[in-house]
C-alpha positions in Angstrom: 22.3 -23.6 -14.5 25.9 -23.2 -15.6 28.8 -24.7 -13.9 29.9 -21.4 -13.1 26.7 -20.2 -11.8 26.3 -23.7 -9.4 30.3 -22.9 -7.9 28.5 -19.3 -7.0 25.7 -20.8 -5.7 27.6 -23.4 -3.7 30.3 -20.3 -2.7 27.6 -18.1 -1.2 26.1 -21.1 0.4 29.2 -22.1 2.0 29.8 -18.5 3.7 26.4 -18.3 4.7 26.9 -21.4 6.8 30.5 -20.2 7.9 28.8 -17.0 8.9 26.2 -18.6 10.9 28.7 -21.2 12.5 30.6 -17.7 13.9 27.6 -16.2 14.8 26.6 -19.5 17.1 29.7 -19.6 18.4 29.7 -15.5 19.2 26.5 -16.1 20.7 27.7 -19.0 22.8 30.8 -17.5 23.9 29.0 -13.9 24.7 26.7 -16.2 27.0 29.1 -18.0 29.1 30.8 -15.2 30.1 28.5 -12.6 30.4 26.3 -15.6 32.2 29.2 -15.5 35.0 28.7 -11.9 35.4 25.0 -11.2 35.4 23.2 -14.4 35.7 20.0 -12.7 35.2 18.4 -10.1 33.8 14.6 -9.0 35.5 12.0 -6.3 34.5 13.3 -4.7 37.4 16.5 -4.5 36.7 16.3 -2.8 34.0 14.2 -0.3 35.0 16.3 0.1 37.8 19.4 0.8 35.6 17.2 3.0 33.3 16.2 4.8 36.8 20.0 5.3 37.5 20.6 6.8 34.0 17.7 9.2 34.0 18.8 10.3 37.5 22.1 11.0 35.7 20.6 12.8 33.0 19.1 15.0 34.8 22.5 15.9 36.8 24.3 16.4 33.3 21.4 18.7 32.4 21.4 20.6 36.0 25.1 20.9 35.7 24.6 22.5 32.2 21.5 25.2 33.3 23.6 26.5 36.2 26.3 27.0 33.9 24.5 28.9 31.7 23.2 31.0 34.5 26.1 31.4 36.1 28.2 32.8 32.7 26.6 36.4 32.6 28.1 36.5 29.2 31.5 35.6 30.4 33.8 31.8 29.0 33.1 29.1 32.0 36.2 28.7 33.9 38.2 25.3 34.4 36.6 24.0 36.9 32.8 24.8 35.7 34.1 23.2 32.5 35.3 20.1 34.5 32.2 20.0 36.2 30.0 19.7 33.6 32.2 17.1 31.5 32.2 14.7 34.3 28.2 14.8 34.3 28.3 14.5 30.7 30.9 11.5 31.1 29.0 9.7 33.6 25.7 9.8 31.5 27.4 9.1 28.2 28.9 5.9 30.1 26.2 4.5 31.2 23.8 5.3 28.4 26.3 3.3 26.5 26.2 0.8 29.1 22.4 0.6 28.9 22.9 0.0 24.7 25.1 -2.8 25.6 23.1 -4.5 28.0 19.8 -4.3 25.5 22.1 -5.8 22.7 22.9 -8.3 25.0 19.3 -8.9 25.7 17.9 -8.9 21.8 21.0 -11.3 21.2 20.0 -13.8 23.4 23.4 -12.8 25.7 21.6 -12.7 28.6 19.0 -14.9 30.5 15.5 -12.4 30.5 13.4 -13.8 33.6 9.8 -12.8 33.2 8.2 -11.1 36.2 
């Protein structure tokens, strides 16, 4: 190996380990806090939560049938539009919320008690 080729070599290993250090210290941080805030995370939580979002769902989608079978060809008004985006608000919200809380989980955020 070249000189050049080993001050590569040492460069890429150097931000690998910087990289990982920052990760550690993400992952450290992201449990502390989140730790304070949900100690733990059960089976039954999460189905619970998943529960709560399907329930919304199916609000958002209600909302959005009796719309359409209300329109008899005409523009929803205001408040049938207003309707329907805060259905659509509250699902998007807390489908997100869901995608945080399982990236939490696969990160290791989170304690995962096994039920």
């Amino acid at each position: 190996m070249t000189d050049e080729h080993t001050d590569d070599y040492k460069k890429l290993m150097n931000q690998k380990r910087f990289l990982n250090d920052i990760e550690q210290g993400i992952r450290i941080a992201n449990r502390e806090i989140i730790d304070k805030r949900i100690p733990v995370v059960t089976r039954d939580t999460v189905l619970s939560f998943a529960v709560a979002i399907a329930r919304l769902r199916a609000r958002y989608l209600e909302a959005a049938f009796r719309a359409a079978d209300s329109d008899r060809g005409e523009p929803l008004d205001q408040s049938e539009v207003a309707q329907l985006r805060k259905h659509r608000e509250a699902y998007e919200e807390c489908k997100a919320a869901f995608g945080a809380m399982r990236y939490a989980i696969e990160q290791g955020y989170v304690a995962v008690e096994e039920t």
